[in-house]
TIROMAR-708844 format. One record per residue (C-alpha): residue number from 1; chain; x, y, z. Coordinates in steps of 0.25 Angstrom, whole numbers, plus 5000, padded with zeros to 4 digits. Last residue first. Example, Ala and Ser with C-alpha at 12.3 -4.5 7.8 and 13.67 -1.06 7.14 Angstrom:
<pts>
(pt 2,'A',(5055,4996,5029))
(pt 1,'A',(5049,4982,5031))
</pts>
This chain:
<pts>
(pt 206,'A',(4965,5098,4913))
(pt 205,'A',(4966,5086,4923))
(pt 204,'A',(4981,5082,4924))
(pt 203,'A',(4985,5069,4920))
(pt 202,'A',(4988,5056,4929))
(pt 201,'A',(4991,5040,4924))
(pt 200,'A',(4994,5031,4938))
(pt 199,'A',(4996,5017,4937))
(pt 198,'A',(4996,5006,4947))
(pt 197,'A',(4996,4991,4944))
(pt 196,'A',(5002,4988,4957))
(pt 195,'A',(5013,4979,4954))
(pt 194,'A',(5015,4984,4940))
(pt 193,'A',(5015,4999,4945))
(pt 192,'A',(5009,5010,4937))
(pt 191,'A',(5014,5025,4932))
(pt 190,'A',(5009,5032,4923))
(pt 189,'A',(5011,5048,4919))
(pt 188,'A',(5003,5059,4914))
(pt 187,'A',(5006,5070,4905))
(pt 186,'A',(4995,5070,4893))
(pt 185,'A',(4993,5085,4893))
(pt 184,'A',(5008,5086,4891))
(pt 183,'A',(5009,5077,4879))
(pt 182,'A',(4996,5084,4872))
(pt 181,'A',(5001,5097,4874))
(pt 180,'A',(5013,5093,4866))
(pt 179,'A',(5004,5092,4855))
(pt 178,'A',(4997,5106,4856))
(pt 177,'A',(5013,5111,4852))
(pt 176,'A',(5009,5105,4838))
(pt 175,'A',(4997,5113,4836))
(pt 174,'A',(5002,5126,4843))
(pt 173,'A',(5011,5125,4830))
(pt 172,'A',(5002,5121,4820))
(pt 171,'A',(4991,5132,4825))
(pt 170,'A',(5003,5144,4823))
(pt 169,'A',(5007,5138,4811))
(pt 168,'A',(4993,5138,4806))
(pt 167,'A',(4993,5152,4813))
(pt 166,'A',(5005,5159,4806))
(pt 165,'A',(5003,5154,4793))
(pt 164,'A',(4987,5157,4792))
(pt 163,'A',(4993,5170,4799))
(pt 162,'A',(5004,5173,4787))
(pt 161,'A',(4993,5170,4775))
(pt 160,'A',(4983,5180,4780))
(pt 159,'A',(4993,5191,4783))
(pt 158,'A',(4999,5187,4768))
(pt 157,'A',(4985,5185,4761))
(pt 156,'A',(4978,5196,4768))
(pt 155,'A',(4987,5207,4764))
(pt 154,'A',(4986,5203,4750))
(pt 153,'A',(4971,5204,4751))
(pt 152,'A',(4973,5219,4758))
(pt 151,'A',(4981,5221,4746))
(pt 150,'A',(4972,5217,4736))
(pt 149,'A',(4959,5224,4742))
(pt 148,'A',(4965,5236,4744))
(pt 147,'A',(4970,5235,4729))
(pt 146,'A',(4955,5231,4724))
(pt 145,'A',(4949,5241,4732))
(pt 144,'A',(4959,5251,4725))
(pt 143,'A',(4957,5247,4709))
(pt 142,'A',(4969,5242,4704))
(pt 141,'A',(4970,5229,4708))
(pt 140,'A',(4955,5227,4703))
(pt 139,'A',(4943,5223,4710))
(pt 138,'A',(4942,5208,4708))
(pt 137,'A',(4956,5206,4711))
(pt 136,'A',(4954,5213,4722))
(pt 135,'A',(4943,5203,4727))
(pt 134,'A',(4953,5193,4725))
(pt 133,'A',(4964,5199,4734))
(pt 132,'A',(4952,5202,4745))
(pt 131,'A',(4949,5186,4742))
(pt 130,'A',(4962,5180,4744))
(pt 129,'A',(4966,5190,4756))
(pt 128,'A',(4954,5183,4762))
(pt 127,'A',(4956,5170,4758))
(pt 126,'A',(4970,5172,4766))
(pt 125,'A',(4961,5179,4779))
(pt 124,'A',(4953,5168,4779))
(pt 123,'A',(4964,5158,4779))
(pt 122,'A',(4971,5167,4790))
(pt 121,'A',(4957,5164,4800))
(pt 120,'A',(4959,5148,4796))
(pt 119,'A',(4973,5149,4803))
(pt 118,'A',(4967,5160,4816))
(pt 117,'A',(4956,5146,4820))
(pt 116,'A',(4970,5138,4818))
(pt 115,'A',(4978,5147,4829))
(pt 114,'A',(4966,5148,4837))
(pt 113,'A',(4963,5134,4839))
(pt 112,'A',(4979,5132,4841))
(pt 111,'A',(4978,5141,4852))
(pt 110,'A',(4966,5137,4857))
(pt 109,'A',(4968,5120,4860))
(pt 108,'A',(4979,5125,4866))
(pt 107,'A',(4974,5134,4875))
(pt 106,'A',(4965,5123,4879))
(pt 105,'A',(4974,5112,4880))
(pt 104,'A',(4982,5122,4888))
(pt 103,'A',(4969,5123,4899))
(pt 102,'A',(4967,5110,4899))
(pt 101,'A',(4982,5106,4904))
(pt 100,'A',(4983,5118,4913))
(pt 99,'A',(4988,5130,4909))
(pt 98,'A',(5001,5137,4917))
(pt 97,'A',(5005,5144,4904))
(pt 96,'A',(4999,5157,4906))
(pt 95,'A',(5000,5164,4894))
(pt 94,'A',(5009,5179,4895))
(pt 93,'A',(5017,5175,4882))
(pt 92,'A',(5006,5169,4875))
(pt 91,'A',(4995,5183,4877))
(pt 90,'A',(5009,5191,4875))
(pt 89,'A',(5010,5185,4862))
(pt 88,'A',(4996,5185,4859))
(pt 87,'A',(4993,5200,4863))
(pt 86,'A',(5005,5203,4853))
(pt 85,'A',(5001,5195,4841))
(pt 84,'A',(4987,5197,4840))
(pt 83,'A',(4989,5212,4838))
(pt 82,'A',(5000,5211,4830))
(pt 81,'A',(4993,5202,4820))
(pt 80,'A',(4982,5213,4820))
(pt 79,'A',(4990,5224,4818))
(pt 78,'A',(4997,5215,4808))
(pt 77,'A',(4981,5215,4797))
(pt 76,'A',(4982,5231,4796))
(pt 75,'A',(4996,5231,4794))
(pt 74,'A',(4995,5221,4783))
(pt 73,'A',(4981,5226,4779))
(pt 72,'A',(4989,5240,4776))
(pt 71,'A',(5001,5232,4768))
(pt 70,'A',(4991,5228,4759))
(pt 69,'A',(4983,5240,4756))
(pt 68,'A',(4995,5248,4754))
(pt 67,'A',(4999,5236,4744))
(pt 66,'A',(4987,5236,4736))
(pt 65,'A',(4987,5251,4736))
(pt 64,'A',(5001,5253,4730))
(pt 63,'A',(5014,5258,4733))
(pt 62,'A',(5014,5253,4748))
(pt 61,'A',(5023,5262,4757))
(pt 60,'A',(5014,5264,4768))
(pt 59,'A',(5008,5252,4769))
(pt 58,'A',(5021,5245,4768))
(pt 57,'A',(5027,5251,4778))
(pt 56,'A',(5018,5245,4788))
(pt 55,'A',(5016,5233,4780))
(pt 54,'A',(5031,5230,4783))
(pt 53,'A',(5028,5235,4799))
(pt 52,'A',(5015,5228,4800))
(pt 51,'A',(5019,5215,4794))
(pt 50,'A',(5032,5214,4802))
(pt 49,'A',(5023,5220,4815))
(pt 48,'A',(5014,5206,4810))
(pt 47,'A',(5023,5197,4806))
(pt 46,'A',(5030,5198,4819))
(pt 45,'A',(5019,5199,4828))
(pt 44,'A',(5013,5185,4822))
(pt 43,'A',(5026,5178,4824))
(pt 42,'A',(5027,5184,4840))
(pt 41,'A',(5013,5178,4840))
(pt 40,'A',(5016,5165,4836))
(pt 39,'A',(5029,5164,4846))
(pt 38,'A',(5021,5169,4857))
(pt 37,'A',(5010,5159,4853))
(pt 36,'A',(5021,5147,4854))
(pt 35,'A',(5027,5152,4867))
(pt 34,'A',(5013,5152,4872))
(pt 33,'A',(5012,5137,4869))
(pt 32,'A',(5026,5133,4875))
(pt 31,'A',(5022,5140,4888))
(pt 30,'A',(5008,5132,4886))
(pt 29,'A',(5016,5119,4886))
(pt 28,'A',(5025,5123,4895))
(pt 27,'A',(5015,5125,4906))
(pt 26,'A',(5009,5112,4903))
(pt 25,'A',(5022,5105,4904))
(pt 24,'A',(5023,5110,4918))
(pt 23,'A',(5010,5105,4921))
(pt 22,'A',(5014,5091,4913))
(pt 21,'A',(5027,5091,4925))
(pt 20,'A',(5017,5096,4936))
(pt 19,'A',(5007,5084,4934))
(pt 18,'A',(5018,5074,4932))
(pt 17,'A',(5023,5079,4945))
(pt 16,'A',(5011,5075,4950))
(pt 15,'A',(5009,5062,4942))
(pt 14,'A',(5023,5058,4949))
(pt 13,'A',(5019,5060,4962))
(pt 12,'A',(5006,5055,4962))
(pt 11,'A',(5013,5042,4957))
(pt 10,'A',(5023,5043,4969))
(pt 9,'A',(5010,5043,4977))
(pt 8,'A',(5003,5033,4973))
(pt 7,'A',(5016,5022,4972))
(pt 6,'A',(5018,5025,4988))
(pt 5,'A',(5004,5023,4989))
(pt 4,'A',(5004,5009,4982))
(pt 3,'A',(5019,5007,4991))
(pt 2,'A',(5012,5010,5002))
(pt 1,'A',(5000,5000,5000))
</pts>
């Protein structure tokens, strides 16, 4: 009977620091998670005050309506980028890592949501660009609407074109790291005895 409770405990020992060692993981899990985001949105801010500044100067120095039109929705279209980049690098850089199990799987399930929901959006904004471009066709290049309509088109196809890039990758590689989830959540150990029969499996409630 001493040695059955002296087995006992030394299994609830272990399957505590089991439960310490997968919340420690947990906790690197979602630091790894945020540093992604940060990374993402850092590239995002890039492109956009590049864009900005080029189309910027381009704005003001464009020899024709087509491109004065372009490089205007450039501008137009990065003050937005900038203003998604920014609070989401400071939202994944103060994050609190400390989730539990359910609560990451949940923030998970989220972020790649988000990232593939953002992909179909920058298809729509590519047909877009496609239809404004055909429309001025339709117009004439030479009369004004249909150079408006041309540039902001064209403007549509590269800004529309980059985010389709930037959030499949984004939704890719938040898809990937999901998996490593998976071997954290199933941390759990065993343990049993021949002469006893004894076994012990524990994992953390969410």
């Amino acid at each position: 009977m001493k040695k059955l409770l002296a087995f006992l405990l030394f299994g609830l020992v272990l399957a505590t620091q089991s439960l310490f060692a997968q919340s420690g993981s947990l906790v690197q899990y979602n630091q790894s998670r945020y540093q992604i985001d940060q990374q993402l949105m850092l590239g995002l801010g890039s492109w956009a005050s590049s864009n900005f500044v080029l189309s910027g100067i381009g704005w003001n120095q464009a020899q024709t309506p087509e491109e004065r039109y372009f490089h205007q929705m450039n501008v137009f279209w990065n003050v937005v980028n900038i203003g998604l980049a920014v609070p989401g690098y400071l939202k994944a850089h103060k994050a609190n890592s400390d989730l539990s199990e359910g609560k990451t799987n949940l923030a998970q399930r989220k972020t790649e949501q988000i990232f593939l929901l953002n992909t179909c959006l920058d298809v729509a904004y590519v047909s877009s660009g496609m239809l404004l471009m055909q429309r001025a066709q339709q117009l004439g290049l030479q009369e004004p609407q249909g150079q408006r309509l041309n540039g902001y088109g064209k403007s549509l196809l590269v800004q529309g074109g980059f985010l389709f890039l930037f959030d499949l990758s984004a939704y890719c590689v938040h898809k990937k790291h999901g998996r490593a989830l998976i071997s954290t959540s199933m941390g759990s150990i065993g343990m049993s005895s021949t002469g006893l029969g004894l076994s012990l499996n524990l994992k953390p409630n969410n």
